[in-house]
C-alpha positions, 0 to 999 in steps of 0.5 A, a space after each residue: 433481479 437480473 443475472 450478470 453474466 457478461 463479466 469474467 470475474 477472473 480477470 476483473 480487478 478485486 477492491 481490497 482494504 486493510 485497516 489497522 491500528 487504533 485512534 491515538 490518544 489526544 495531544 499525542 504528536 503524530 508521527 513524522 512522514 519520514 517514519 511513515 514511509 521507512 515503515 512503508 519499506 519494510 513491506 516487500 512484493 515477495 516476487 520482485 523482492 522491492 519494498 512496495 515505496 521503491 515499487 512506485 505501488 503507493 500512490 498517496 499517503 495522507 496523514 490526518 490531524 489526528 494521527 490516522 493514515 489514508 494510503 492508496 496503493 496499488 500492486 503490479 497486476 490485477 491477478 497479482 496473488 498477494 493484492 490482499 496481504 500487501 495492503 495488510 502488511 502495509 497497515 500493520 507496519 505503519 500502525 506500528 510507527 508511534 504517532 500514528 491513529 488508525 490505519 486504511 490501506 486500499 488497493 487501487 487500479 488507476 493508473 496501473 502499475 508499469 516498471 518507468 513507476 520505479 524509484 531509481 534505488 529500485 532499477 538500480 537493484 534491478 540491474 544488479 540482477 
């Protein structure tokens, strides 16, 4: 077998998944996208002090019939400290919203994350500072 040794394994991008939650029992309703993305809210990046919605950091949330939650998100850098519990905290609040199955958070690096992904909420929390 042939030896990598031309990558920099400090600056390459890790992949990180969370899961959580668990299969909803049948003709449970799902929960509306709304709740989804309150819950989403609640988790903060711990430098910036934004919720991870108003960040521009998810770029997809997709509900199934069944109730499961398909996210991907992405953080502000590659060396960002917190890539692996953002998605974890993320999982865990939405799999806390009734109606919701089980839970996939993955981190994703394309497109990267810059400030023009901000919600207007956010640059105007930004200004106050």
């Amino acid at each position: 077998m042939e030896e990598i040794t031309d990558i920099d394994w400090e600056t390459t991008p890790k992949d990180y998944t969370a899961h959580s939650g668990a299969p909803l029992v049948a003709n449970t309703p799902i929960a509306k996208r709304e709740a989804i993305i309150a819950a989403l809210k609640t988790v903060s990046d711990p430098e910036i002090t934004i919720n991870i919605w108003d960040m521009g950091l998810v770029y997809k949330l997709e509900q199934k019939d069944n109730g499961d939650v398909y996210i991907e998100m992405t953080v502000t850098s590659p060396m960002c400290p917190v890539a692996e519990i953002l998605p974890e905290q993320a999982a865990k609040a939405v799999a806390q919203v009734e109606g919701t199955g089980e839970v996939e958070v993955k981190v994703v690096w394309e497109p990267a994350w810059d400030i023009s992904m901000l919600s207007e909420d956010a640059k105007a929390m930004i200004e106050l500072f």
